[in-house]
C-alpha positions in Angstrom: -1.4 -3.5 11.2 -2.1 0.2 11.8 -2.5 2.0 9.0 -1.5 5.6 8.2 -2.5 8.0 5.7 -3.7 6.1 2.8 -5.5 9.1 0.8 -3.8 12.0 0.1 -3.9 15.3 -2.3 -0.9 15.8 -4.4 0.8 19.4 -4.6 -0.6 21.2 -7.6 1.9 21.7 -10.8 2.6 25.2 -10.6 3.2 24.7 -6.8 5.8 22.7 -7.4 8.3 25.2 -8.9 6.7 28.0 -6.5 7.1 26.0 -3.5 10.0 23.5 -3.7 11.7 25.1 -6.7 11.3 22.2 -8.6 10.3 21.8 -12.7 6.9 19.5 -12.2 6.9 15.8 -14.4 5.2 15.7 -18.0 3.3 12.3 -16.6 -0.5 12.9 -15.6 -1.0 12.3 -11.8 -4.1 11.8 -9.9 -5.8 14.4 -8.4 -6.6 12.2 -4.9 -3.8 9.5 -4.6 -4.2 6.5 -3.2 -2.4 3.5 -3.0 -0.6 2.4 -6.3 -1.9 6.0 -7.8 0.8 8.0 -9.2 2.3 10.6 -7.7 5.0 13.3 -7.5 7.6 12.9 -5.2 10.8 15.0 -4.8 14.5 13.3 -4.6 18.2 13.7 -5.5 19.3 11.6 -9.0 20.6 8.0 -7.7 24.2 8.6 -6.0 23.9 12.4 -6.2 24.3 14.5 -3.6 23.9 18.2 -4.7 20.8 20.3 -3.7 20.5 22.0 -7.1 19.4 18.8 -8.9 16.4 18.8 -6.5 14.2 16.8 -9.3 10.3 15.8 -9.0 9.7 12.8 -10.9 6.5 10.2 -10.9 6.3 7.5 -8.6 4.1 5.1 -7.1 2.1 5.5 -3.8 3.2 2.2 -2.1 6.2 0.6 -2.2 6.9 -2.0 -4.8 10.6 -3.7 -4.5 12.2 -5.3 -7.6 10.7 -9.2 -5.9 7.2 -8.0 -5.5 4.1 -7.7 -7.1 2.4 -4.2 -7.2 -0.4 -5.3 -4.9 2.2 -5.2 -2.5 1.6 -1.4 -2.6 -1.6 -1.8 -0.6 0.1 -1.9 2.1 3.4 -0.1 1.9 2.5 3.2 1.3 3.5 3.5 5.2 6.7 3.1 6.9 7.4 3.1 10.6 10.3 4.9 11.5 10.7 2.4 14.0 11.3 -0.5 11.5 12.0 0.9 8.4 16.0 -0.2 8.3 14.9 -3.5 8.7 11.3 -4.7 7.1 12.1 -6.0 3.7 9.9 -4.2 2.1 11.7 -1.0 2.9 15.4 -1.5 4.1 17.1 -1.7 0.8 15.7 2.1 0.3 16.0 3.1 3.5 19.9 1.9 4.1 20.8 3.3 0.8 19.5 7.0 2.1 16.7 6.7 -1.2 15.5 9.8 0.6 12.4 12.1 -1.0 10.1 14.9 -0.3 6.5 13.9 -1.2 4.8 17.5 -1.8 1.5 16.8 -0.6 -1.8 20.1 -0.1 -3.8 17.6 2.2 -3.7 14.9 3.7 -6.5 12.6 5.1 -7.2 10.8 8.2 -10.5 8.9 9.7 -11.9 10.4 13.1 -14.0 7.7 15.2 -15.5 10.6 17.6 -18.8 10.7 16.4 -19.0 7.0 16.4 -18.0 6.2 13.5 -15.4 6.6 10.4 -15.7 10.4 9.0 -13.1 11.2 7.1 -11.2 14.3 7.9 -8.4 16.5 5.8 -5.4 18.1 7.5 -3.4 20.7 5.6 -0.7 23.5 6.6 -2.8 26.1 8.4 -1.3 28.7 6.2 -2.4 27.3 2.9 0.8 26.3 1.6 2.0 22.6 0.5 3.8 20.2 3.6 6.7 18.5 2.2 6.6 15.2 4.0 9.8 12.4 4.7 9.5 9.3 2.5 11.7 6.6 1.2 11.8 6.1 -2.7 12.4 2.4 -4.9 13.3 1.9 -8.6 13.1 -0.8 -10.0 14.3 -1.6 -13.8 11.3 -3.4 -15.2 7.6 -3.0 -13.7 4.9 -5.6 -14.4 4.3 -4.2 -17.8 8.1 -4.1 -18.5 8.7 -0.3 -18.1 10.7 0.9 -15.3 9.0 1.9 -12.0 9.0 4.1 -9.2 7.6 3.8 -6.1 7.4 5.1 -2.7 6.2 5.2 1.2 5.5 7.9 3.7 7.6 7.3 6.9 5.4 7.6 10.1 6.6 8.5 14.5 4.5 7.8 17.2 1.7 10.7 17.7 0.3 9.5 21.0 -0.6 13.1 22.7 -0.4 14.7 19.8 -2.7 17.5 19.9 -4.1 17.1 16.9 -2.9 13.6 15.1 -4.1 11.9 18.1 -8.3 12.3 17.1 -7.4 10.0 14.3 -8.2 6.4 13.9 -10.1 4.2 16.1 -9.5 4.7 20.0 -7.9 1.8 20.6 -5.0 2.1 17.7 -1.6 3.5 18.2 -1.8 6.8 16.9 1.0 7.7 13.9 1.3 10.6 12.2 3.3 11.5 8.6 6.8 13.1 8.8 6.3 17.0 8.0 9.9 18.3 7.0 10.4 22.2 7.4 10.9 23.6 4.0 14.8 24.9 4.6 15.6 21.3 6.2 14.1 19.8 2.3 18.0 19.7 1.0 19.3 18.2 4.1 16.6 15.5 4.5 17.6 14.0 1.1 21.2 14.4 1.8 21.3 12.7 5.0 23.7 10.4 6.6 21.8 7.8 7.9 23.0 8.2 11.5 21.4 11.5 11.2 17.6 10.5 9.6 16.5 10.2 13.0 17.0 13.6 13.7 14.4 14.8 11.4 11.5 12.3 12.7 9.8 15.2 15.0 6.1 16.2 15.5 5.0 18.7 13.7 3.4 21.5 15.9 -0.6 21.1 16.0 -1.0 24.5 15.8 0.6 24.6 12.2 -2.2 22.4 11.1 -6.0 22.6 10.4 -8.3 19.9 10.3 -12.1 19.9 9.0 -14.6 17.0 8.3 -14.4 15.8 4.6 -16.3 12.9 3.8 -15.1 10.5 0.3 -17.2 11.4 -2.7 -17.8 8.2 -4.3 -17.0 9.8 -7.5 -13.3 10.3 -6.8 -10.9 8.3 -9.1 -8.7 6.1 -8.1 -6.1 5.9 -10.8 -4.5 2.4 -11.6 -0.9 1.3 -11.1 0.6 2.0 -14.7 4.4 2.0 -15.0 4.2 2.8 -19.1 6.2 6.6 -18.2 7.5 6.3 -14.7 11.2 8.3 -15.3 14.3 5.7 -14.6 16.6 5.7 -11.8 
């Protein structure tokens, strides 16, 4: 399996309300998020369909269905756009338009050119948070009995992508996250799902900047805890 972007920064709070207009969640998120970190993510209320109740609530990076176990997370904190209807993992969120907005200030991505893994970050080359497409789960009791959220990032094809195509080793497929254009925010988690598709595009390289920056072994990674995840 190819994996995506499995570390990423979090929009800050007060970027939140500036940005995408929305109030930030009382829960304490991570400051790196990894998978099964917690996270803000951006979505309509279950079965709503008006843009002004926009909300940002506190999920989990890595989806976690009501039949799995939160390790699953590892490894569905990606979602092809090529498969997501039908992998079980993600369908049931997918074919119910569970559509979010995961405010992100960076993402990160390993580059092989020198040889070997160097992690690099990637972030809007104006300085302002990317809104990225993802798919969101709820399910009504987590491992410790408390409701939980979760989510994935869905991922296209980057092959001769300018930029998304220096990532991850040579011989991978290269994928890249779904950057949403912040007036197209509204309409991406109001979708019909015979028109998601239209919103799977490359975002332009030259929108993006990329520079080396290595892991600090001191970043924390913050454990799954479902104890104030908001309900669906």
């Amino acid at each position: 399996m190819i994996c995506m972007c499995a570390n990423y920064i979090p929009t800050a709070r007060d970027e939140l309300l500036e940005y995408f207009h929305v109030a930030p969640p009382q829960d304490v998120t991570t400051a790196e998020a990894f998978p099964g970190s917690l996270a803000p993510i951006i979505r309509l209320p279950h079965a709503q369909a008006k843009p002004a109740e926009m909300e940002a609530v506190t999920a989990c990076f890595g989806m976690v269905p009501h039949w799995a176990d939160m390790k699953l997370a590892r490894s569905t904190y990606n979602a092809r756009t090529e498969t997501v209807a039908s992998k079980p993992s993600f369908r049931h969120a997918y074919r119910n338009r569970q559509f979010c907005v995961i405010p992100v200030a960076a993402i990160f991505e390993p580059n092989y050119e020198s040889g070997k893994a160097v992690r690099w970050k990637i972030a809007s080359a104006d300085g302002r948070p990317l809104g990225l497409a993802g798919i969101w789960e709820y399910r009504a009791a987590g491992p410790d009995g408390a409701p939980l959220m979760s989510f994935s990032m869905l991922t296209i094809n980057a092959d001769g992508h300018p930029l998304m195509q220096r990532f991850h080793k040579p011989e991978d497929e290269k994928r890249m996250v779904v950057v949403l254009e912040p007036d197209d925010y509204a309409s991406w988690l109001q979708a019909p799902l015979e028109q998601a598709g239209e919103f799977f595009q490359p975002y332009p390289a030259s929108r993006l900047i990329a520079t080396e920056a290595p892991l600090r072994r001191a970043v924390h990674r913050t454990p799954p805890s479902t104890a104030s995840l908001f309900p669906g």
